[in-house]
Phi, psi and omega in degrees: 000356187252162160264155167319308224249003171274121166263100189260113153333069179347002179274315222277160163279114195251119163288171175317274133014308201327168176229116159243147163272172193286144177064008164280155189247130177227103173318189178260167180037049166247137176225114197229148196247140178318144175098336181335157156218126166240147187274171178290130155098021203258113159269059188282116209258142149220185014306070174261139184267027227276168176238183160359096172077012177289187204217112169222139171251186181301170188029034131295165186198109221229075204088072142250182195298149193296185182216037157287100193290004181255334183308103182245040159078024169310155148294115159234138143310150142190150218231085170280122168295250188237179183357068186267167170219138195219106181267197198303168182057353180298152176239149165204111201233138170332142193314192166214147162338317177273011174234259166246012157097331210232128164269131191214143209234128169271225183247151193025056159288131167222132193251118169268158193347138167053014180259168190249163168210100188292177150351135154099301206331142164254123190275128149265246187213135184095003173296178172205141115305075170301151145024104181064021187281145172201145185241090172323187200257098185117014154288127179277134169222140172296197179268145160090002192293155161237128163242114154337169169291148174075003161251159202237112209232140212280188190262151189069014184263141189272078169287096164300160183298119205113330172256176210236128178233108191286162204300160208028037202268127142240157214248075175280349178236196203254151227248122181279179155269137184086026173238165161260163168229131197220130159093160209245139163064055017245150157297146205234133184284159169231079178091170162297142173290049172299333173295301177294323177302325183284328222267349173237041155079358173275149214282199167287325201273250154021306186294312191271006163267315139341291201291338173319275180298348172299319203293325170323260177300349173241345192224026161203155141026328200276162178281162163315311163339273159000279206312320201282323160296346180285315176298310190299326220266321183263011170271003185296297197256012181202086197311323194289010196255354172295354204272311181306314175312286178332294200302321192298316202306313200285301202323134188221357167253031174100174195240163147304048192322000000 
């Protein structure tokens, strides 16, 4: 399952099963989970983690050292679950000191040709990454986000669970949940993500209490204060609207308007 032509380190731990292609490199203190496939032409750096069943494809490079200029060669991390997929060209790099050290990828992520994923960064489950999507260094992103081809999203930026940031979008302040974005300089929101939101099942009912709230923070008058007493009152009758309630509370670089 391995090729002749794969150079693998006596450090890393290779479950049985792995699949390497010819001319890949795997590094020490690399932990690949049963089902792994690494492709021809593959780098993978540790202190690295993967769980189960991921997918890597060629001329990726994948935990390497970070393009942080204060980074001086600390032991950092990065910590992948299960049946994530890194298509060609993907990047991805290990934490920094300066924040908690560890980059972390959740489950059934598909990071499409060429996206990045800096330092620091938190991945949850179920993203998605089109073509040249890059995420700068300490962002958080939620379960289900999708960012377009091309987009570009600043460091320390919050992207909630659920929204959509359409292609070339650049993002500098933090991205609610359940909403879309659209547009560069600045990006701006425009509605709910009703269309993604049906498409993982949430009803109608459900939906038109979203759109409550969206309307709530975006489309009327009230202060964050305001907003956030409003958001308790309808979480009453739609639980799913605390995730919004939450995001106003956390948020320190401003909201995306």
């Amino acid at each position: 399952m391995i090729s002749e032509l794969a150079v693998v380190d006596p450090g890393a731990k290779i479950a049985d099963d792995v699949t390497i292609g010819p001319f890949s490199i795997i590094g020490p203190d690399v932990e690949l989970g049963p089902g792994c496939e690494i492709g021809p032409h593959a780098v993978v750096k540790g202190p690295s983690r993967f769980g189960k069943n991921n997918r890597i494809f060629q001329f990726t490079s994948i935990g390497e050292d970070c393009q942080d200029k204060k980074y001086k060669g600390e032991n950092t991390s990065l910590e992948v679950g299960d049946n994530n997929i890194f298509r060609e060209g993907c990047t991805v790099h290990r934490g920094t000191p300066n924040d908690n050290g560890v980059t972390r990828i959740g489950n059934n992520n598909y990071f499409m040709a060429y996206s990045h994923i800096a330092h620091d960064c938190q991945i949850g489950n179920d993203v998605v990454f089109a073509n040249n999507a890059s995420v700068a260094g300490h962002v958080k992103i939620g379960d289900h986000a999708i960012l377009g081809g091309f987009v570009g999203v600043h460091q320390f930026v919050i992207i909630g669970a659920h929204s959509f940031i359409a292609a070339g979008s650049m993002v500098s302040k933090d991205v609610a949940p359940y909403v879309t974005i659209i547009g560069r300089s600045p990006a701006q929101v425009h509605g709910l993500n009703s269309v993604g939101l049906s498409r993982r099942d949430f009803d109608q009912e459900t939906i038109n209490h979203l759109k409550q709230a969206y309307k709530i923070i975006f489309r009327s008058s009230a202060t964050v204060g305001d907003a956030i007493e409003k958001l308790d009152e309808l979480i009453i009758k739609c639980p799913e609207a605390t995730a919004i309630r939450d995001f106003l509370k956390q948020s320190e670089r401003g909201i995306t308007r």
